[in-house]
ROROKOL-573497 format. One line per 10 residues: number of its first residue (from 1); their letters; for each residue x, y, z of C-alpha. Coordinates in Angstrom, 3 decimals, decimal comma. Example, Ala and Ser with C-alpha at 12.3 -4.5 7.8 and 13.67 -1.06 7.14 Angstrom:
<pts>
1	as	12,300/-4,500/7,800; 13,670/-1,060/7,140
</pts>
This chain:
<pts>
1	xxxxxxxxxx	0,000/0,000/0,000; 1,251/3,659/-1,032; 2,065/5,933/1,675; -0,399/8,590/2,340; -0,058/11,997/3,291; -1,827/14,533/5,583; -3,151/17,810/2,813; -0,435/20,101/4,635; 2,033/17,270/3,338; 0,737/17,481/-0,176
11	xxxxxxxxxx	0,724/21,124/-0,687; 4,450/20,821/0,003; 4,892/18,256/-1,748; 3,340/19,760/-4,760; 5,308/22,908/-4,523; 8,505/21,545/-4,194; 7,681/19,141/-7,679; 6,704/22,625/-9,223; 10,415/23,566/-8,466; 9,061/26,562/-5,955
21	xxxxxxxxxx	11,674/27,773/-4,046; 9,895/30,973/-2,365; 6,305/31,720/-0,912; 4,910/34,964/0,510; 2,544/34,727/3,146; 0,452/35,013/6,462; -0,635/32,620/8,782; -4,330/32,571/10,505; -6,589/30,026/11,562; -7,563/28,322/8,372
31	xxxxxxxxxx	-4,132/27,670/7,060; -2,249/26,415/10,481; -2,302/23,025/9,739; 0,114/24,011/6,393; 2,134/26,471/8,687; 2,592/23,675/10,698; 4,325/21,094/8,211; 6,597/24,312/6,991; 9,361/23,146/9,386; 9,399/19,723/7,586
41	xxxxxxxxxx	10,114/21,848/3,960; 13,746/23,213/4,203; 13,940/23,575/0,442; 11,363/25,755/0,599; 11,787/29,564/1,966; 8,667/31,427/3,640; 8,296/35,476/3,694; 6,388/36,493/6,414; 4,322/39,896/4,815; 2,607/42,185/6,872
51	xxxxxxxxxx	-0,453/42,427/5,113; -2,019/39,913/2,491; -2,003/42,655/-0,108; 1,978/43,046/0,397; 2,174/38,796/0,114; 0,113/39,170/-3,569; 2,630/42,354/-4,573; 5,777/40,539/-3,394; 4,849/37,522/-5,814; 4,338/39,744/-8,596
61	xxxxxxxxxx	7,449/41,230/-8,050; 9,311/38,310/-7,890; 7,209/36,547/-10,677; 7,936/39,730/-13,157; 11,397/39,741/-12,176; 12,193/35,987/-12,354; 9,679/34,517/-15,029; 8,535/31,620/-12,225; 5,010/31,991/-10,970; 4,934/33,640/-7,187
71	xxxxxxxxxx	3,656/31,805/-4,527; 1,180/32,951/-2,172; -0,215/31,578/1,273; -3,647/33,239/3,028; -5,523/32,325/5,972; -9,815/32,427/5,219; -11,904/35,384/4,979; -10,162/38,256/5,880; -6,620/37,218/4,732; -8,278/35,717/1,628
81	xxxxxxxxxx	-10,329/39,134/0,563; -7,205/41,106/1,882; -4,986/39,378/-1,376; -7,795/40,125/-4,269; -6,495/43,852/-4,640; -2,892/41,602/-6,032; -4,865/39,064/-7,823; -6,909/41,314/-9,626; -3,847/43,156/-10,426; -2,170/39,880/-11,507
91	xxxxxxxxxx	-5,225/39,658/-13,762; -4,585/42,785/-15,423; -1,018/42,842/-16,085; -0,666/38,813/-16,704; 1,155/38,104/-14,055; 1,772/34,396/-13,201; 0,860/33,707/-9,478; -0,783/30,442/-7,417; -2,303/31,807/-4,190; -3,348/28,912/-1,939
101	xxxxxxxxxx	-5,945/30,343/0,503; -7,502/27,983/4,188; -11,060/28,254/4,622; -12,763/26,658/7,420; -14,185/23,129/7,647; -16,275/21,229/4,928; -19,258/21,233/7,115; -18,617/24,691/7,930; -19,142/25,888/4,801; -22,354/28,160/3,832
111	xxxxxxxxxx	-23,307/28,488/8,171; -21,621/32,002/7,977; -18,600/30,729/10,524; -15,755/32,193/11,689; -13,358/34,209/9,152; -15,394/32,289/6,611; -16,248/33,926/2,680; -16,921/32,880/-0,506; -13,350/32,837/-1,538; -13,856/31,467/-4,741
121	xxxxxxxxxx	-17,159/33,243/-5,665; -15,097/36,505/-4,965; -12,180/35,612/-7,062; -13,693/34,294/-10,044; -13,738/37,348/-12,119; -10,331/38,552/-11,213; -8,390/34,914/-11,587; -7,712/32,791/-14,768; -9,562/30,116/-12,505; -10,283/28,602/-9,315
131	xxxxxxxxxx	-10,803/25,955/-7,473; -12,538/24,607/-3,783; -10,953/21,330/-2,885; -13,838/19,145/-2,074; -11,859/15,884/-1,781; -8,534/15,292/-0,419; -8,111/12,684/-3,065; -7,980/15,433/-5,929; -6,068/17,958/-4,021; -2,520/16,721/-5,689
141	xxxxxxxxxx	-4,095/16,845/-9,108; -5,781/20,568/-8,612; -2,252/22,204/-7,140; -0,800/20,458/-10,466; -3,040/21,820/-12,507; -2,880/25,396/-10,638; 0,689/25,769/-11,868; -0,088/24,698/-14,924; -2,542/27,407/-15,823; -0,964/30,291/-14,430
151	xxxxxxxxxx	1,818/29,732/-16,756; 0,431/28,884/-20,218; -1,024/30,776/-22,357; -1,493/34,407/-21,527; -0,368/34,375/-17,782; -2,303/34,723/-14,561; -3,703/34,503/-11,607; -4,892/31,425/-10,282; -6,219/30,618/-6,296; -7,028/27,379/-4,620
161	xxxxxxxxxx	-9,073/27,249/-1,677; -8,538/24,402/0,740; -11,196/23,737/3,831; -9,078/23,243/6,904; -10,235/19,813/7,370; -9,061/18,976/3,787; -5,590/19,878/4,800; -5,908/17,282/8,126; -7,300/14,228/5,650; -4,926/12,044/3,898
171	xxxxxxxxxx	-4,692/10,394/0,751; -2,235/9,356/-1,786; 0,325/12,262/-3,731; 0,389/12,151/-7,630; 2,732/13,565/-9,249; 2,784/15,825/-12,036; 2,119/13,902/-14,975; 5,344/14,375/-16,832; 4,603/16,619/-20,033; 6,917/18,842/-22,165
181	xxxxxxxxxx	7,215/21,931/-20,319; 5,153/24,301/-21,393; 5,547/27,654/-22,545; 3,136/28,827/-24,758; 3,910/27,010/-27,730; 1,020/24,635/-27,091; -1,072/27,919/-27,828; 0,103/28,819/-31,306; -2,288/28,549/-33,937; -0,758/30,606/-36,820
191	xxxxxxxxxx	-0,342/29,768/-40,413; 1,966/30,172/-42,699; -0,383/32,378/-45,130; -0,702/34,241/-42,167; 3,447/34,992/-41,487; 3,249/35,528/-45,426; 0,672/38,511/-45,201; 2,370/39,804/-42,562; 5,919/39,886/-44,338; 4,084/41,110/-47,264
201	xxxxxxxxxx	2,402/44,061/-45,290; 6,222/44,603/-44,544; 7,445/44,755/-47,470; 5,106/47,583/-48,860; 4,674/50,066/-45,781; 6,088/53,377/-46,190; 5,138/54,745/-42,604; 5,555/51,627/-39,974; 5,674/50,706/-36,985; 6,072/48,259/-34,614
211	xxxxxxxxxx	3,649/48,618/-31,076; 5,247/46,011/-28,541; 3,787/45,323/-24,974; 4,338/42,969/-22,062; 3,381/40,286/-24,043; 6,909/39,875/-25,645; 8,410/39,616/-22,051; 6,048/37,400/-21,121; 6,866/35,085/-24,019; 10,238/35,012/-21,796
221	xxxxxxxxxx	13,919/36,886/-22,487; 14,308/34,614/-25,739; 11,450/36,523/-27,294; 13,037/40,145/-26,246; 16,100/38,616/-28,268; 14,082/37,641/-31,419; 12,326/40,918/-31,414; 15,580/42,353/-31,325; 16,760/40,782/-34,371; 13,711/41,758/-35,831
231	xxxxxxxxxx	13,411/45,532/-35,683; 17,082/45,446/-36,770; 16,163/43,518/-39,541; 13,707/45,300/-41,091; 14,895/48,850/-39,896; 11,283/50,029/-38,362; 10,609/52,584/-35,838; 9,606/50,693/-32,275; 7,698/52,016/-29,710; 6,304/51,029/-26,533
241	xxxxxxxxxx	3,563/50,270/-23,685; 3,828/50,800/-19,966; 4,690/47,098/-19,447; 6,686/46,559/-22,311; 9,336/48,696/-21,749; 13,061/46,631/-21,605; 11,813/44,519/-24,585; 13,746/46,755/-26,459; 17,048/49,201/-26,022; 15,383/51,899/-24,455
251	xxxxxxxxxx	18,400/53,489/-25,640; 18,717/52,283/-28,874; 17,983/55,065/-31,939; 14,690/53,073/-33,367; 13,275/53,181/-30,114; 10,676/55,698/-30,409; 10,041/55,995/-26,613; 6,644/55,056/-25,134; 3,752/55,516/-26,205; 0,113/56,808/-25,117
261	xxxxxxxxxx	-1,389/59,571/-22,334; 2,088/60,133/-21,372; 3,859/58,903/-24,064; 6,660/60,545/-26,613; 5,299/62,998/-28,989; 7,146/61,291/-31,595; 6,111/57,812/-30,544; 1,749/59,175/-30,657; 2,600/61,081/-33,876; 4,089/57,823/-35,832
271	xxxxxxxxxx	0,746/55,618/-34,413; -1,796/58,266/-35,727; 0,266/59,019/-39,251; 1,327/55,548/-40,007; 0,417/52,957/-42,943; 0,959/50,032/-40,653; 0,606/48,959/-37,120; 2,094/46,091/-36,286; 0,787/45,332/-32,430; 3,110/42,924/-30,580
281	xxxxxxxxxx	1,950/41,622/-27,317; -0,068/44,224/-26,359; -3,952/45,169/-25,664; -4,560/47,823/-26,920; -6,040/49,486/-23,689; -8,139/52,896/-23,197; -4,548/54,148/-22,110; -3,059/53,859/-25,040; -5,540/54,266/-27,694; -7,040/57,551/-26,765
291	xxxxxxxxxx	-9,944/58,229/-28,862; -10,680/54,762/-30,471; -12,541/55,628/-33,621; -9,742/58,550/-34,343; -6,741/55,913/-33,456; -4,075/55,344/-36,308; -7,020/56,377/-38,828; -5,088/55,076/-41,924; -2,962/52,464/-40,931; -3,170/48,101/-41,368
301	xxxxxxxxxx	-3,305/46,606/-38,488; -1,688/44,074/-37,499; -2,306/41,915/-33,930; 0,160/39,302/-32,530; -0,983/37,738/-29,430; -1,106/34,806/-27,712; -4,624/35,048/-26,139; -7,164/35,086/-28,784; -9,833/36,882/-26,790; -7,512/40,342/-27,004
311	xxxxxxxxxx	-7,967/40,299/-30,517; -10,620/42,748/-31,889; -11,765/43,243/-28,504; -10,957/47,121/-28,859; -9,790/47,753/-32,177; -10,616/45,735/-35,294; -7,492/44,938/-37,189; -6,737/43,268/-40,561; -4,227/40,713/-39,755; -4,572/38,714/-36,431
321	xxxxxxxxxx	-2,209/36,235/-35,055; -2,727/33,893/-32,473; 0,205/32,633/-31,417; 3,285/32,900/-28,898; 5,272/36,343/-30,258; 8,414/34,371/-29,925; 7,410/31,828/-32,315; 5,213/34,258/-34,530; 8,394/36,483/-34,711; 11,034/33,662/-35,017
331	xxxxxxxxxx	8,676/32,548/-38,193; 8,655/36,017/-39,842; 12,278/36,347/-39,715; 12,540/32,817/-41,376; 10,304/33,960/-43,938; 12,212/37,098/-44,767; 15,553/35,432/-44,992; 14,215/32,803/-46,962; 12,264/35,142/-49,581; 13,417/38,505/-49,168
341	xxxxxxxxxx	17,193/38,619/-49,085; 17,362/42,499/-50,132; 14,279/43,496/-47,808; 15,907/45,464/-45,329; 18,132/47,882/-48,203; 14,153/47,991/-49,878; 12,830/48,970/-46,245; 15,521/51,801/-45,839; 15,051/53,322/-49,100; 10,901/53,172/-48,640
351	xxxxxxxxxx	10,725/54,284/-45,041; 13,628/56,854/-45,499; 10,869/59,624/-45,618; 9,159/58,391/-42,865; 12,425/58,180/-40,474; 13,131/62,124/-41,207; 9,483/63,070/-40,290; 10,034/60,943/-37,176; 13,559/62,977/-36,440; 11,662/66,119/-36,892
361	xxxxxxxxxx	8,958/65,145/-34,064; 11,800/64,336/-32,197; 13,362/68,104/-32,150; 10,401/68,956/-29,838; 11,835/67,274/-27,175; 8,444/66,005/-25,790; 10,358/64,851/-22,036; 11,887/68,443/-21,918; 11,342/70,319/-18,982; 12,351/73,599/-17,022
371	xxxxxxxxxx	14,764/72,652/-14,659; 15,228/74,682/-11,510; 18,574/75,193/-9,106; 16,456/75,829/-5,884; 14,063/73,190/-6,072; 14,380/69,524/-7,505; 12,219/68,928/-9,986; 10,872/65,091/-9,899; 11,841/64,642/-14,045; 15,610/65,596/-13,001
381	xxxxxxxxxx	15,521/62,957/-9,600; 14,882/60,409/-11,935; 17,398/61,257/-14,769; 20,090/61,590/-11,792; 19,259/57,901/-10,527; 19,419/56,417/-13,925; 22,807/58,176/-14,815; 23,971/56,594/-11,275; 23,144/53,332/-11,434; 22,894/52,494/-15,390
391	xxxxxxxxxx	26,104/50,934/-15,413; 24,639/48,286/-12,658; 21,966/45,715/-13,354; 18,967/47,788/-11,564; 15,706/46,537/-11,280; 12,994/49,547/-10,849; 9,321/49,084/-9,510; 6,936/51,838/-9,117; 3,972/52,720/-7,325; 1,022/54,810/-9,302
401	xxxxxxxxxx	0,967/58,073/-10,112; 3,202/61,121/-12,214; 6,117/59,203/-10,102; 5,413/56,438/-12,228; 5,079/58,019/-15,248; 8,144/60,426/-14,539; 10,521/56,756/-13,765; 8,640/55,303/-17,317; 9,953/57,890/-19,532; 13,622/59,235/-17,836
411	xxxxxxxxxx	14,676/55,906/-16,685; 15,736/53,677/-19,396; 15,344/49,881/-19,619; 17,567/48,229/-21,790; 16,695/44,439/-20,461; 13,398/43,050/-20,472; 12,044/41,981/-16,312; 14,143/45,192/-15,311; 10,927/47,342/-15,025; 7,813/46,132/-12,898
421	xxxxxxxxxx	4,521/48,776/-12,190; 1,267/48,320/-11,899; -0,206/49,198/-15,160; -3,647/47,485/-16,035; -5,380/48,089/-12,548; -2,948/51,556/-11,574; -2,788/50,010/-7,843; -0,690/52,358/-5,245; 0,946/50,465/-3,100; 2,070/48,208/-5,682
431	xxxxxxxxxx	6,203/49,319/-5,561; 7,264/48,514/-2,360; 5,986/45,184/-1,471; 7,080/44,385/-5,651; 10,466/44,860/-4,327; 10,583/43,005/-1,635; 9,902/40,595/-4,164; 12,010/41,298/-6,973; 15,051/41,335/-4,167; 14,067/37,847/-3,234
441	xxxxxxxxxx	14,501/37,041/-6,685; 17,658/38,630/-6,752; 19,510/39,171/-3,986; 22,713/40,634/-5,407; 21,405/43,186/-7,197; 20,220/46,858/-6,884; 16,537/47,021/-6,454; 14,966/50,157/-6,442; 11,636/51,813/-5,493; 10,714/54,760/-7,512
451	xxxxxxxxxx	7,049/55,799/-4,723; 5,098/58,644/-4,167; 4,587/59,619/-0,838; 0,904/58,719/-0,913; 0,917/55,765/-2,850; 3,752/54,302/-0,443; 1,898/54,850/2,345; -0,761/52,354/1,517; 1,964/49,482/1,916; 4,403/51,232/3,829
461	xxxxxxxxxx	4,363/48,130/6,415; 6,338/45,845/4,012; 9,110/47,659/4,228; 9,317/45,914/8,201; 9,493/42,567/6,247; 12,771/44,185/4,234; 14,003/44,541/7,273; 13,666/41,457/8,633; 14,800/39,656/5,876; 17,654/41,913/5,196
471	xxxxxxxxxx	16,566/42,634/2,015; 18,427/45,971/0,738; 16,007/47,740/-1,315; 15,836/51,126/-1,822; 12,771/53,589/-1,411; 13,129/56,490/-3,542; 10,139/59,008/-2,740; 9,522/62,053/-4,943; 7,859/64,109/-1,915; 5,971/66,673/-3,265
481	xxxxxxxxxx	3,345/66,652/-0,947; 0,377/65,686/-2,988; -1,943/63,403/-4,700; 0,314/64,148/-7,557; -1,818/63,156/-10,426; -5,252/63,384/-8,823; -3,824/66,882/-8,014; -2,692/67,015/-12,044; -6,324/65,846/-13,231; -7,974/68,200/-11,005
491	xxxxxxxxxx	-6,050/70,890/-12,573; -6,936/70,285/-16,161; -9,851/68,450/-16,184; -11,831/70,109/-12,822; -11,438/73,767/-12,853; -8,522/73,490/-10,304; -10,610/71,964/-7,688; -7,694/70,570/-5,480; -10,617/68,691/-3,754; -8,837/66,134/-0,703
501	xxxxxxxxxx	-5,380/65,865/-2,618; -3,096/67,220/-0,707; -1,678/65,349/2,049; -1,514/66,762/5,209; -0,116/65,490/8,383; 2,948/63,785/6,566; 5,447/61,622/8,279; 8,588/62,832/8,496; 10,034/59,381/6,540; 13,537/59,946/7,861
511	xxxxxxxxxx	12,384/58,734/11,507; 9,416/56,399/10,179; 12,617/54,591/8,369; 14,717/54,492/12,099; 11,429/53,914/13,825; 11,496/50,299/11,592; 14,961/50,069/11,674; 16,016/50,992/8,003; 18,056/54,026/6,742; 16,321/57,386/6,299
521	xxxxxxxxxx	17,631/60,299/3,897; 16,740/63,734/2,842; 17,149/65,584/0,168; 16,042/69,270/-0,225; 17,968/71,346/-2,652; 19,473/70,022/-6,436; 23,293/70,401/-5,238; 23,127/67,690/-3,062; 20,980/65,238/-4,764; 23,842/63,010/-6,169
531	xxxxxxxxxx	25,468/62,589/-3,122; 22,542/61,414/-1,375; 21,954/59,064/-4,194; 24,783/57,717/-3,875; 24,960/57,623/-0,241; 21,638/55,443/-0,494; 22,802/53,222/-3,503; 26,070/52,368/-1,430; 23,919/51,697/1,867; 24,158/47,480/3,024
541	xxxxxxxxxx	20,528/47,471/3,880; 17,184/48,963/3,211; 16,429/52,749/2,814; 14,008/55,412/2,556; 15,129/58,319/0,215; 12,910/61,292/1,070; 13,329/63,715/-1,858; 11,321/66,859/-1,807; 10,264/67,825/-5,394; 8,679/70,704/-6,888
551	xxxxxxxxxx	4,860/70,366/-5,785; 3,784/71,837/-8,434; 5,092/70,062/-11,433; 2,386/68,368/-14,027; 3,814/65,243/-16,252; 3,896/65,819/-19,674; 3,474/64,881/-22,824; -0,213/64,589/-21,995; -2,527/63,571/-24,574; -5,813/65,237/-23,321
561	xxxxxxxxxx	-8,584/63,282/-23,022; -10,986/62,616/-25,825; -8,541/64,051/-28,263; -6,685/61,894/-30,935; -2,633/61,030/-30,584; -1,618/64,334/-32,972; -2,886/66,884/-30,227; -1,006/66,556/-27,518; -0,291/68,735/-24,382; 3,527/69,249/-24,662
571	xxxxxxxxxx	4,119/71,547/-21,525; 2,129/74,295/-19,246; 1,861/76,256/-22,627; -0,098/73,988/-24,041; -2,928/73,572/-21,726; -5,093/76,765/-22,394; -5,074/76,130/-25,782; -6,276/72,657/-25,469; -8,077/72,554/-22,331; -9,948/69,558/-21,925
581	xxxxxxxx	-14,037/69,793/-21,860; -16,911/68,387/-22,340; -16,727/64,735/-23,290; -13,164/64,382/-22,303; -13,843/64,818/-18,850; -15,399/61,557/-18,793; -13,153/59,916/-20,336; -9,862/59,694/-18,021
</pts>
């Protein structure tokens, strides 16, 4: 007779089969008995959090950062509806994560007991799926299975929910039925008319270009390779979403910047005036499209993506591709070698044109600002961290906010799993639990914060767990005071109503970061701010950079709202003259 084993033991067992090395969690009633076989699991590392929220972050973090799925443990009701807020975010951005959540006993279920909730009736719409263990007999099989479908396909979010006296039962452990390994590939269902249309649509565009999005890093750092070869291949201007950055050289002279509300004017100009889109991995969100029936009015479209639901669900193209972008793109370049030797010469000659309009959008300067030698202004902060610490192997999160937008377009990304924010669901809080994970991941490297002071107050705790862990990440906060872009959208869009956006009653973050044990600095005045940088980059521990920027800065480009790519907001100047009204106001 097989050996059987309590449900604690099979959760472990399960998770050390799925090669997880790392989970972030809190215990509570419902998930003791699993707490309890933890001492049994040496292989296997646990990160005591400080809130459930800060567990689901950190395992984004370290998913994004590491390309494994994160690993998180709740207890029932509370701890469970406490970690939706990083599922749902997970959702959004395609984030790979297994949450395992207690609940309380079989026969408990439904009598409105104790810490008890309809975890999975609350998760459904913000997981890939879900699953209540009703048997111990199929609880190997469903953790199995859990892995499996947070990591094919498009990415995600999965939860299983295990009654307490499931995890007491025993039963026999399966194994994972030994498969390829999958990534993706299983998902592909191209043709090769299709990779001919597409090099064909290449081969005849005059104004490209290529739209990439987290999809490609998704696909895994093979795929930001092949997309690589790619754009050098056929010489087209590249641009960029929030979560795509690092695909590409964000330094490299075809990247166009990124694109959208807050994107390059260069990079909105080429999507409205171009003959061809060719949309890599991304969604084509509100974000990024503006005004949909005025987006990229005369171009083909093209859409590569490996979840066939994102396809036409926003904008109707002419060419979709279902498939894994490494694979489509790998495919295409096969194609072109094979049949079109002298494409690339044909491209430069055809697009030549096109490149010199793009240089001349580029003379505006769209990141330009005003910069001031009494007060920092948050767009110079950020150029002054990437300038000292470019030549190290940084990895950035964000919270949500103009911070965010300010670290997306002066901080360059020249790797792909370098940058990780919270794009899809905008969640503040997001950047300093993420790095908490992301230093797991990586303990020898720099890992930096880039908050606002209000959005890093929502998960402020975590940095306790850095702490205790001895996890060195740095908290770089551009203080200025506010809401920053409520404060910017009340501005423009509501008649400079500063309604509840500034934040009063502040903490002074040099003593909150000695009151949990962590570094604090300060930084007031632009002649001091590199020292201070790197006074906190060459810190052995964690630290809380409090740097007071103008207040009253406003993060441009800006496309307004309910206006098309080609009228942008390119500075204070601008704003009068395209104030936003009417319809617009809705729209944001």
């Amino acid at each position: 007779m097989s050996k059987l084993y309590s449900g604690a033991e099979i959760v472990f067992k399960s998770l050390e089969d799925q090669g997880v090395e790392f989970i972030f969690g809190y215990p509570g009633g419902a998930v003791l008995p699993i707490y309890d076989e933890l001492k049994n699991h040496s292989s296997i590392k646990h990160i005591l959090v400080r809130h459930e929220q800060g567990a689901g972050h950190a395992a984004e973090g370290y998913a994004r950062s590491s390309g494994k799925p994160g690993v998180v443990l709740v207890t029932s009701g509370p701890g469970a509806t406490n970690v939706v807020t990083a599922l749902t975010d997970a959702y959004m951005d395609s984030v790979p994560l297994v949450c395992i959540s207690g609940q309380v006993p079989t026969h408990l279920i439904g009598t409105d007991a104790f810490q008890e909730c309809d975890t999975t009736g609350i998760t459904r719409p913000c997981t890939k799926h879900n699953w209540l263990v009703k048997d111990i007999k199929d609880l190997s099989k469903i953790l199995h299975e859990a892995f499996k479908v947070a990591t094919t396909g498009r990415p995600g979010p999965v939860l299983v929910d295990i009654p307490k006296d499931i995890q007491f039962a025993k039963s026999n452990y399966s194994k994972p039925k030994k498969k390829k390994k999958f990534n993706g590939k299983s998902h592909n269902q191209f043709s090769q008319n299709e990779i001919d249309e597409l090099v064909s649509l290449i081969s005849k565009a005059k104004k490209p270009v290529i739209y990439t999005g987290g999809g490609v890093i998704n696909s895994g750092p093979e795929a930001s390779k092949t997309l690589r070869e790619f754009v050098r291949l056929i010489g087209f201007p590249i641009t960029s979403t929030l979560q795509g950055l690092g695909a590409f050289p964000g330094d490299d002279n075809q990247f166009i910047g990124m694109l959208g509300m807050h994107g390059t004017y260069e990079a909105n100009n080429a999507m409205h005036d171009c003959d061809l889109l060719i949309n890599i991995g991304a969604r084509f969100d509100d974000r990024i499209t503006g005004k949909i029936d005025e987006f990229s009015p005369k171009s083909k479209k093209v859409h590569i993506d490996i979840d066939p639901s994102s396809i036409n669900k926003i904008i109707k193209v002419d060419l979709a591709i279902v498939g894994d972008v490494n694979e489509v793109i790998k495919a295409t370049i096969k194609n072109i070698n094979k049949k079109q030797n002298g494409l690339k010469d044909s491209n430069n000659q055809r697009i030549s044109k096109w490149w010199e309009q793009i240089q001349k959008w580029r003379t505006k300067n769209s990141l330009g600002f005003i910069n001031s030698d009494k007060t920092i202004k948050p767009q110079h902060a950020v150029q002054r961290l990437y300038e000292l610490t470019k030549n190290q192997d940084t990895f950035i999160t964000t919270e949500v906010g103009q911070h965010q937008m300010w670290a997306a377009q002066h901080y360059k990304f020249n790797k792909p799993n370098r940058w990780m924010t919270s794009g899809g669901l905008g969640t503040m809080g997001y950047g300093l639990p993420a790095a908490v994970g992301v230093q797991i991941a990586h303990p020898d490297k720099l890992v930096i914060d880039i908050a606002g002071e209000a959005s890093v107050l929502m998960t402020m705790q975590e940095i306790s767990t850095a702490v205790q862990y001895n996890l060195p990440i740095k908290i770089f906060v551009l203080n200025n005071q506010y809401m920053g872009m409520v404060r910017q959208w009340q501005e423009l869009l509501h008649e400079k109503n500063y309604s509840e956006s500034y934040s009063e009653a502040l903490p002074d973050f040099v003593k909150l970061a000695e009151a949990y044990g962590c570094k604090g600095i300060k930084a007031n005045n632009p002649d001091e701010l590199d020292e201070k940088i790197e006074e906190m980059i060459n810190h052995n521990g964690p630290v809380i950079f409090d740097c007071q920027v103008d207040p009253n800065e406003n993060c441009f480009p800006m496309i307004p709202s309910g206006k098309p790519h080609n009228q942008m907001i390119l500075g204070p100047k601008d704003q009068e003259e395209n104030k936003i009204t009417g319809k617009g106001k809705s729209l944001v």
